[in-house]
C-alpha positions as CSV (number, residue, x, y, z in Angstrom):
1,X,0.0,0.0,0.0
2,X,1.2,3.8,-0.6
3,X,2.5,5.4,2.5
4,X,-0.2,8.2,3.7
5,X,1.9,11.0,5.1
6,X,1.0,13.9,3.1
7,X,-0.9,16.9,3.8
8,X,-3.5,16.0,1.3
9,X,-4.7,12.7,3.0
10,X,-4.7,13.6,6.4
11,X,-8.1,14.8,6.5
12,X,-9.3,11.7,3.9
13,X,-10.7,9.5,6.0
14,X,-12.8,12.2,7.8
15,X,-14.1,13.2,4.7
16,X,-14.6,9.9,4.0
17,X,-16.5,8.7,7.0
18,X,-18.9,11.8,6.8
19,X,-20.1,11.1,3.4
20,X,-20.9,7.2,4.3
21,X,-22.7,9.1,7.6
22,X,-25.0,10.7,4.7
23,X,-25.0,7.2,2.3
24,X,-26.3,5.3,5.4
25,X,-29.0,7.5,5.8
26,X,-30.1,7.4,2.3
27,X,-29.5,3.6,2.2
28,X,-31.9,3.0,5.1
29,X,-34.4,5.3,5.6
30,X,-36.8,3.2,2.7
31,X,-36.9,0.4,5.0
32,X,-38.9,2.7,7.7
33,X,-41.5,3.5,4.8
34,X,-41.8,0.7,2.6
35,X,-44.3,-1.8,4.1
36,X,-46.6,0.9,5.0
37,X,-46.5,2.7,1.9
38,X,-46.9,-0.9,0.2
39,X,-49.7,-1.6,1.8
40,X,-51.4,2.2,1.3
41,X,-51.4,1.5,-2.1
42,X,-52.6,-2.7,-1.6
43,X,-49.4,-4.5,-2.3
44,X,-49.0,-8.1,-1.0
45,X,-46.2,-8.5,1.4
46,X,-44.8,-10.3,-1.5
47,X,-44.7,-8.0,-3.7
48,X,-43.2,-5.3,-1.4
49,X,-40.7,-7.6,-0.3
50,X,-40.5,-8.4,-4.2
51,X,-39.5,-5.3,-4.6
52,X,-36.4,-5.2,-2.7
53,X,-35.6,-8.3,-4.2
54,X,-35.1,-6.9,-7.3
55,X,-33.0,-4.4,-6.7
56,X,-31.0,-6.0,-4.5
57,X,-30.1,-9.0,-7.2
58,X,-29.5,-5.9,-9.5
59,X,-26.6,-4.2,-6.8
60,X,-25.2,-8.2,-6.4
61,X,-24.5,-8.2,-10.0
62,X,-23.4,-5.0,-10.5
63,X,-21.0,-4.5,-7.3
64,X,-18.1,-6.6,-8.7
65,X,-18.2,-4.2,-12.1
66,X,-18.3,-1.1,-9.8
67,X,-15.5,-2.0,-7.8
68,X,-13.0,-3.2,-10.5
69,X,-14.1,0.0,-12.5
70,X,-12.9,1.9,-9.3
71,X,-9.8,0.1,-9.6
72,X,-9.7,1.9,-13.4
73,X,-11.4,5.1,-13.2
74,X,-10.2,5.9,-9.4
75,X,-12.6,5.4,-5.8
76,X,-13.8,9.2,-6.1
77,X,-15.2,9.0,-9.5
78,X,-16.9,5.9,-9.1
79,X,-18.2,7.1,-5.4
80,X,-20.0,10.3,-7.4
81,X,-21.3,8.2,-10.1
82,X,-23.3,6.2,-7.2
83,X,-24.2,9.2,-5.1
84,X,-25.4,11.1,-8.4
85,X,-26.9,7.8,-9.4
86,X,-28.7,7.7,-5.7
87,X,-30.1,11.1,-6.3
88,X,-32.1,10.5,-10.1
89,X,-32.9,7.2,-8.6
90,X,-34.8,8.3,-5.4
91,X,-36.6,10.9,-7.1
92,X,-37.6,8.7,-10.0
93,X,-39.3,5.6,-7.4
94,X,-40.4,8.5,-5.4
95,X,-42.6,9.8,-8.3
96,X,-44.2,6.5,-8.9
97,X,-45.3,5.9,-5.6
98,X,-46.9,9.4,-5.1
99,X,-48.8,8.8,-8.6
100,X,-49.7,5.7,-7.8
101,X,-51.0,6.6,-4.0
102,X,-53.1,9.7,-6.0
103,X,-54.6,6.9,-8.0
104,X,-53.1,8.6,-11.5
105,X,-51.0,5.3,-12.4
106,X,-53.3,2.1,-11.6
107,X,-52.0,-0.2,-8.7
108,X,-50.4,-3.0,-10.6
109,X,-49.1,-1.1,-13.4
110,X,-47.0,1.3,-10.5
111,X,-46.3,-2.5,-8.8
112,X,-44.0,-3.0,-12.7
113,X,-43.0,0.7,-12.9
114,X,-41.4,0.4,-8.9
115,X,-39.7,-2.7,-10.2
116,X,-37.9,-1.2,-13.1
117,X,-37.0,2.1,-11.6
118,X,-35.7,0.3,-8.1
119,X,-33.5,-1.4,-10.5
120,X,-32.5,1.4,-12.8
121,X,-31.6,2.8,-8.9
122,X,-29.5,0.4,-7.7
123,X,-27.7,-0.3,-10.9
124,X,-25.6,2.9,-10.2
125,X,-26.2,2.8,-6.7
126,X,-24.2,0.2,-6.2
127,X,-21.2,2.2,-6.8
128,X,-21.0,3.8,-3.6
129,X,-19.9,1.1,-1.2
130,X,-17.7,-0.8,-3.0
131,X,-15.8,2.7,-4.2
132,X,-15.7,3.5,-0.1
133,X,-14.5,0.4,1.0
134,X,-12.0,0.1,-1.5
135,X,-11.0,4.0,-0.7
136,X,-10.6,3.1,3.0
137,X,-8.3,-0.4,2.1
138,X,-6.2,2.2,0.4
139,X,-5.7,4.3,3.3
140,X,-5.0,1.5,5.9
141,X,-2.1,-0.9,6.5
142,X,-2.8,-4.7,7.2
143,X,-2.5,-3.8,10.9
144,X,-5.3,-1.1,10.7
145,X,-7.9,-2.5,8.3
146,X,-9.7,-4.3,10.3
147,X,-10.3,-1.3,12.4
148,X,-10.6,1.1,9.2
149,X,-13.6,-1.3,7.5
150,X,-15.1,-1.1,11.2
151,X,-14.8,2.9,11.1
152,X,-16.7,2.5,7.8
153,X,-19.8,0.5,9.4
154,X,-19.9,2.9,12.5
155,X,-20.4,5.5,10.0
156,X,-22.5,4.2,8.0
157,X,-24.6,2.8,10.9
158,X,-24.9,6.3,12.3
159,X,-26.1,7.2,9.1
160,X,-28.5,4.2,9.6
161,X,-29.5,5.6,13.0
162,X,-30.5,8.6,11.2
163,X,-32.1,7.5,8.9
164,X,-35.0,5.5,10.2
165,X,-35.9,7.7,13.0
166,X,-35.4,10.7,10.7
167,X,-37.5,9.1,8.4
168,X,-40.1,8.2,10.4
169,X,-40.5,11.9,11.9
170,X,-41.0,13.0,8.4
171,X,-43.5,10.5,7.4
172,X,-45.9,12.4,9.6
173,X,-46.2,15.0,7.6
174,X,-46.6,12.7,4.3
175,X,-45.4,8.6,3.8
176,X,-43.1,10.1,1.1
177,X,-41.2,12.8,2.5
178,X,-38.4,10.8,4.0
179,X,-37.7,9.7,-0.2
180,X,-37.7,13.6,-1.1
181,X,-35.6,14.8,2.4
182,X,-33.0,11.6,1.2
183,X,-32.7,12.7,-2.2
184,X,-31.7,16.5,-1.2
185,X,-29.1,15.0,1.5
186,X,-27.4,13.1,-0.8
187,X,-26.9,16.1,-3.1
188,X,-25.2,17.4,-0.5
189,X,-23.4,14.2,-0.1
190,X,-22.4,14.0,-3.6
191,X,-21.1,18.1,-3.3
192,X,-19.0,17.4,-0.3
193,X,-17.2,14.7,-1.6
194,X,-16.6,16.4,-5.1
195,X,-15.0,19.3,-3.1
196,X,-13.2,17.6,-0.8
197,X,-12.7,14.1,-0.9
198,X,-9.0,14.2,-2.5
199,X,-7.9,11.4,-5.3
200,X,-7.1,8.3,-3.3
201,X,-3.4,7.1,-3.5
202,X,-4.3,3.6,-5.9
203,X,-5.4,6.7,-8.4
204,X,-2.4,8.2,-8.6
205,X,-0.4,5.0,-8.6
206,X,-2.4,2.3,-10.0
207,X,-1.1,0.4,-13.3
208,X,-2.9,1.6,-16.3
209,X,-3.3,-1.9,-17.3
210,X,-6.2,-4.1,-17.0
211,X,-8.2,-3.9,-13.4
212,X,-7.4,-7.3,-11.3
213,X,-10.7,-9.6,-11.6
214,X,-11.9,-11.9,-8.9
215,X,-14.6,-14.6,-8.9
216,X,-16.9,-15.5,-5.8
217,X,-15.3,-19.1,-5.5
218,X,-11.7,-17.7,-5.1
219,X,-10.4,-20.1,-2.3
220,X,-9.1,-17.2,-0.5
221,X,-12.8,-15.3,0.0
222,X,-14.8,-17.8,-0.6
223,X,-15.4,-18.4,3.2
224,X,-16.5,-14.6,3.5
225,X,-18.7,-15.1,0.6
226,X,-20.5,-17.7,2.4
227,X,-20.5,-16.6,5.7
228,X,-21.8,-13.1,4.2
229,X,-24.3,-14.4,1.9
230,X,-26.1,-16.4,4.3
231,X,-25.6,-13.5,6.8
232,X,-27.1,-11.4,5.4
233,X,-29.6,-13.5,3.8
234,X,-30.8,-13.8,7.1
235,X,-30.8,-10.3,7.5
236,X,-33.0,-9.5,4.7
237,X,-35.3,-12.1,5.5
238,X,-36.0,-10.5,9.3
239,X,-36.2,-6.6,7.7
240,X,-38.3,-6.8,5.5
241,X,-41.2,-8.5,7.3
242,X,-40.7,-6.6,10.8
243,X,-42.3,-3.9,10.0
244,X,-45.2,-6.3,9.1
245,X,-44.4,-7.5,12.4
246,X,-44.4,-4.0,14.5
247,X,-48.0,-3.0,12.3
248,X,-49.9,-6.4,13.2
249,X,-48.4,-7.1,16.6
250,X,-49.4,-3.8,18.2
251,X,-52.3,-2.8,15.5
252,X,-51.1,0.3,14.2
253,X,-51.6,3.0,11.3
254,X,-49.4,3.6,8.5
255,X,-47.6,6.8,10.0
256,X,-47.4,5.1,13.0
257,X,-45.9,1.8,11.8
258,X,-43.1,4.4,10.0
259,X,-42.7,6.2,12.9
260,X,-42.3,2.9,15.6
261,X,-40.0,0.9,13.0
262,X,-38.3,3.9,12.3
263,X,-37.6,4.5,16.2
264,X,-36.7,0.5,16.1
265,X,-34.2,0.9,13.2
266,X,-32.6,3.6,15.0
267,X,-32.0,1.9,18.1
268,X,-30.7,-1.2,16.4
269,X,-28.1,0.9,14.4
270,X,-27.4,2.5,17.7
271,X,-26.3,-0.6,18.7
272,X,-24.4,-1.3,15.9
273,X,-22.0,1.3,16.6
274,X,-21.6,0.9,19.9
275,X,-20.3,-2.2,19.1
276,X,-18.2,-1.1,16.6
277,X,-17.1,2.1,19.1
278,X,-16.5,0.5,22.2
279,X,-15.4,-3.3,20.9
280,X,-14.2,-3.4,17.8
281,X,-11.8,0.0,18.0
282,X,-10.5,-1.7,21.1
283,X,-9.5,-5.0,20.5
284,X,-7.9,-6.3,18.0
285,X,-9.0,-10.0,16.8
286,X,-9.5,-11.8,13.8
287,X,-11.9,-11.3,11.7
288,X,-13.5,-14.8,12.4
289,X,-12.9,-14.0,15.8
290,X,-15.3,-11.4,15.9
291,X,-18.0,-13.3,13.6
292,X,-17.8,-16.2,16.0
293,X,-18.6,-13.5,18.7
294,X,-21.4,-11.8,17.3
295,X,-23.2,-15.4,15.6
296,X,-24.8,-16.2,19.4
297,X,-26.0,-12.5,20.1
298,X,-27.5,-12.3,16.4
299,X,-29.5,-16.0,17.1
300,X,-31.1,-14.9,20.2
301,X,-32.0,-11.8,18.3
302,X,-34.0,-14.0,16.1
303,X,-35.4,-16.0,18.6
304,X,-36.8,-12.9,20.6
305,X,-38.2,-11.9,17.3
306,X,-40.2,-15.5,16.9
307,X,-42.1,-15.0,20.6
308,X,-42.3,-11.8,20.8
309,X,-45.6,-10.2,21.4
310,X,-45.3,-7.1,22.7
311,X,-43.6,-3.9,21.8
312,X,-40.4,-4.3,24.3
313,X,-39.3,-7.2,23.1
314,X,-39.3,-6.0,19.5
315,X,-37.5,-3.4,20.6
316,X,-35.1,-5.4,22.7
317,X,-34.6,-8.0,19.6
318,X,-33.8,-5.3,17.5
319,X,-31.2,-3.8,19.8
320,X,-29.5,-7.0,20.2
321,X,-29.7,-7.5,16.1
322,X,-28.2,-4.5,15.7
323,X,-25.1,-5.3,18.4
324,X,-24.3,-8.2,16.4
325,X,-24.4,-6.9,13.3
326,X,-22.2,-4.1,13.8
327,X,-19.6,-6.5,14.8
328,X,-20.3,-9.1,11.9
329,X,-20.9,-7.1,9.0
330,X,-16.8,-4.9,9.2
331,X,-15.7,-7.7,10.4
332,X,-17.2,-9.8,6.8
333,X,-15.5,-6.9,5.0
334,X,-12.3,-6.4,6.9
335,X,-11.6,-10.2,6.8
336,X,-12.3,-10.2,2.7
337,X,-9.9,-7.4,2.1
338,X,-7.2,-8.9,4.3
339,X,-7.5,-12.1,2.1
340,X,-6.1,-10.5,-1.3
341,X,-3.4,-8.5,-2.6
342,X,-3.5,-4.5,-2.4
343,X,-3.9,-4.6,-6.3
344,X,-7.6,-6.6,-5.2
345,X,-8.4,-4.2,-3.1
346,X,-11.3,-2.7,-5.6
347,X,-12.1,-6.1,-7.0
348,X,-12.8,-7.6,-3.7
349,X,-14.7,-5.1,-2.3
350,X,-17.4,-5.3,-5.2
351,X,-17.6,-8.7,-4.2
352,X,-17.7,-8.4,-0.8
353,X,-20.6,-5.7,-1.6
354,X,-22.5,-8.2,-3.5
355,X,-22.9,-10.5,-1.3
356,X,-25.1,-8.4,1.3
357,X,-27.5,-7.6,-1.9
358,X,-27.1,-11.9,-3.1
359,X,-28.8,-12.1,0.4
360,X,-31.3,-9.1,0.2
361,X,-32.0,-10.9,-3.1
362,X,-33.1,-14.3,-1.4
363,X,-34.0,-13.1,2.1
364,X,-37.1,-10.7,1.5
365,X,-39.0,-13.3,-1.3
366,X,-38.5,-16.1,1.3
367,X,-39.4,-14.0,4.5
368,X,-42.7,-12.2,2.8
369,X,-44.0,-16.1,1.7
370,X,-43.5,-17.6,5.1
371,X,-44.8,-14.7,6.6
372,X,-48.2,-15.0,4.9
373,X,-48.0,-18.8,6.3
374,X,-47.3,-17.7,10.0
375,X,-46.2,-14.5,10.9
376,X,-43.3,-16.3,13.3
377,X,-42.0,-18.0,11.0
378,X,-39.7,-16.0,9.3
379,X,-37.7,-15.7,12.7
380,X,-37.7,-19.3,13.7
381,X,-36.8,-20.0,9.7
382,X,-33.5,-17.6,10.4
383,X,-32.6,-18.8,13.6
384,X,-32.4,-22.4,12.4
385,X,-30.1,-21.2,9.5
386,X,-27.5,-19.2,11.6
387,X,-27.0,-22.1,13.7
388,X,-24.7,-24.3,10.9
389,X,-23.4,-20.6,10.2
390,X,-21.8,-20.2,13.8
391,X,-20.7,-24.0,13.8
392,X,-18.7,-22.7,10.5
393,X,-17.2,-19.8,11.6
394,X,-16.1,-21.8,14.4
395,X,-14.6,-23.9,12.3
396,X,-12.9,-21.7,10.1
397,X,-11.7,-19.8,12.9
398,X,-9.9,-23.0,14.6
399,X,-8.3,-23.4,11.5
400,X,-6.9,-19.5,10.9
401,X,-5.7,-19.8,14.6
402,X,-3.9,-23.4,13.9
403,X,-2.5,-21.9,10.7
404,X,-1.0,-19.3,12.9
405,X,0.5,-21.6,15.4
């Protein structure tokens, strides 16, 4: 890696972590509105969750481009191609949800046209993260990356804490405000980075040749890909139907479904940086290390979500999601990065950013059908699946510690 001693990157990572503070925001603040708006307008849970499928599938297969085109074009350029993307993206879906909530486009005709621009959206969306990962790789050593990629989740998770309970203030005064407010911050976003964001050293030193390529089944990631697929499969699966949850469980409106799973998102991202604050800047482990840690905390989670029946113990699961989480997800990244060369850096971060959206792909589909079985059994469906996961991560973490003995 290029030493990082001159005047122009000591303020980068600052720079940096701000503008994912404003990303997370934007990336999370359509969860708070989504099943309430779907249902406004009389989509199935399926569809909504259909929805997210979509796009998600779109950012898994667009990820791995985005981050070896950073490799090519540079981590800022392909940072304000997302952003910008972001912005024409929100405003687009925005637009057909308000036409279709006014009754101008006909209910399954806006169902199509949210498909196709959510997916127009997050095919430059997905830029953004693999560009800021691979910007923060460039601007650690091996020593500090594990650290750095866990800087990047506590900023994007207070972004995330933002954004929900943000979001769900502004849905009071309409369901769709939170998608306009989102659309103007990341303007702003976009604008701060432009002016201040310098190049990142791999842009001024990077070989002018091809960009590295990597493939999902490379021995040396493959591990992360599985533990993070399935992760976050499970993930997907458990957010997309608790807000079906929070509306049924405790009988409420719309706005007020927005508002309370709003307030719940925000708590569980508070917990995710805490985590990643007061554990994971502290201690240094291995990456499997610290998934083997947060596997137990994230299966209780699940299991408070299966019985619960009252609004604390939503609340409580969510917090305890979001602890686990914020250790899981850097540590998923950090441990993907530290796998490859610093000439993979870009490569492996787009495919290290695909596999959240593989799982937000799978997770949603599977969670809104069993959810229309039984409402529980999303949870109990996830908790069964992150069991094998922790026996793997305990596994592979055995065999990185004998490997280093």
């Amino acid at each position: 890696m290029t030493q990082i001693d001159s005047h122009s990157y000591r303020y980068a990572r600052t720079i940096l972590l701000t503008a994912l503070v404003g990303m997370g925001f934007g990336m999370t603040v359509l969860f708070a509105i989504l099943a309430p708006l779907g249902r406004e307008v009389g989509f199935t849970e399926l569809q909504i969750g259909s929805i997210i499928a979509a796009s998600s599938l779109t950012v898994f297969l667009a990820s791995p481009r985005w981050g070896r085109l950073s490799d090519r074009w540079g981590r800022k350029r392909v940072l304000l191609i997302g952003l910008f993307g972001y912005v024409v993206g929100t405003l687009l879906f925005a637009g057909v949800f308000h036409f279709t909530l006014i009754g101008v486009v006909a209910p399954a005709l806006g169902y199509y046209l949210l498909m196709l621009t959510r997916v127009m959206h997050a095919s430059v969306m997905a830029a953004m993260m693999p560009s800021a990962s691979a910007y923060m790789a460039d601007i650690t050593d091996i020593a500090g990356r594990t650290k750095g990629m866990g800087a990047v989740g506590a900023a994007t998770n207070l972004g995330n804490i933002i954004g929900p309970a943000l979001g769900g203030l502004l849905a009071g005064i309409t369901l769709l405000t939170p998608l306009w407010f989102a659309a103007g911050l990341a303007v702003g976003t976009a604008v701060f980075v432009l002016l201040y964001l310098p190049e990142s050293p791999q842009k001024k030193h990077q070989d002018k040749g091809q960009a590295k390529r990597l493939k999902h089944t490379d021995p040396r990631i493959l591990p992360f890909v599985v533990v993070g697929v399935l992760m976050f499969m499970g993930m997907a699966l458990v957010q997309q139907t608790l807000a079906f949850r929070f509306q049924d469980i405790l009988s409420l409106t719309a706005v007020e479904t927005a508002q309370t799973f709003g307030l719940a998102m925000g708590l569980s991202a508070a917990a995710s940086l805490a985590s990643q604050l007061f554990l994971m800047q502290r201690f240094s482990l291995s990456p499997f290390h610290w998934l083997f840690l947060a596997m137990p905390v994230l299966i209780l989670a699940f299991g408070c979500m299966a019985v619960a029946q009252t609004k604390m113990l939503l609340m409580i699961a969510m917090i305890l999601q979001g602890a686990g989480m914020g250790i899981a997800g850097p540590a998923f990244v950090a441990g993907s990065s530290l796998a490859v060369n610093a000439d993979e850096q870009g490569a492996v971060a787009g495919i290290a950013g695909s596999c959240a959206p593989l799982g937000f792909t799978i997770g949603p589909l599977v969670g809104g059908y069993l959810y229309q079985i039984q409402p529980e059994f999303p949870y109990w469906f996830t908790f069964i699946i992150y069991i094998p996961l922790l026996v793997f991560v305990g596994w592979m973490n055995r065999r990185m510690n004998h490997r280093l003995t």
